[in-house]
N, C-alpha and C positions, 0 to 999 in steps of 0.2 A: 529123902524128901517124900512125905505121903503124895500117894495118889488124890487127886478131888474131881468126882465126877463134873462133866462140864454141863451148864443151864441152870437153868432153873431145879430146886432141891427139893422146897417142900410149898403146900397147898394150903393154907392154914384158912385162908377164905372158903375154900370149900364144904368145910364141916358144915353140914344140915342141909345139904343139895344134895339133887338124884343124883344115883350112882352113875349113870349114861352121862349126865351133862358132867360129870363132873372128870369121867375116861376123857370124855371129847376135846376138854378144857386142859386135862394135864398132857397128851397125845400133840395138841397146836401147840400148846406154851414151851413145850420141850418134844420136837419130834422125834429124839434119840433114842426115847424111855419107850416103853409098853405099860399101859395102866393094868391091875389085876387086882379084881374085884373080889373081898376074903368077906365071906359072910360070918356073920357068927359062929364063933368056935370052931371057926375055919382055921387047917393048917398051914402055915405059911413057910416055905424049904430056909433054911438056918444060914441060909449062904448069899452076901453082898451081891448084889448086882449095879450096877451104875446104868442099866437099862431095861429094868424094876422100878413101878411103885405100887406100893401096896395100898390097896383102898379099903380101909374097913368098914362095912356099911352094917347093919341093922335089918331084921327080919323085912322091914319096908322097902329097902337098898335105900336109904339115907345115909350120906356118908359120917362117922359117927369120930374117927378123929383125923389128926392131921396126914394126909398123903403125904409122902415121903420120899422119895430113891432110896432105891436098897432091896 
């Protein structure tokens, strides 16, 4: 039987909100995770985490697609 992280998974409202509101927002809605803000052509480590999400934002920290777990 797989694993499935528990909460809340992905953000898909967030896209085009500040990178802050939008930690604050995935940190309440699931206070399991850590949000991590990856800028452009930022490296992001290859390895699952179920309390990871990755936020990709844009030179502006606009978040640019869907937050995720992982």
């Amino acid at each position: 039987m797989p694993f499935v992280c528990p909460g809340k998974l992905s953000w898909p409202e967030l896209v085009g909100v500040d990178a802050q509101v939008a930690v604050a927002t995935i940190e309440k809605e699931n206070p399991g995770v850590q949000a991590v803000i990856v800028k452009p052509y930022g490296i992001i480590p290859p390895i699952f985490s179920c309390a990871r999400v990755v936020v990709n934002v844009d030179c502006d920290y606009i978040v640019r697609r869907v937050p995720v777990v992982g």
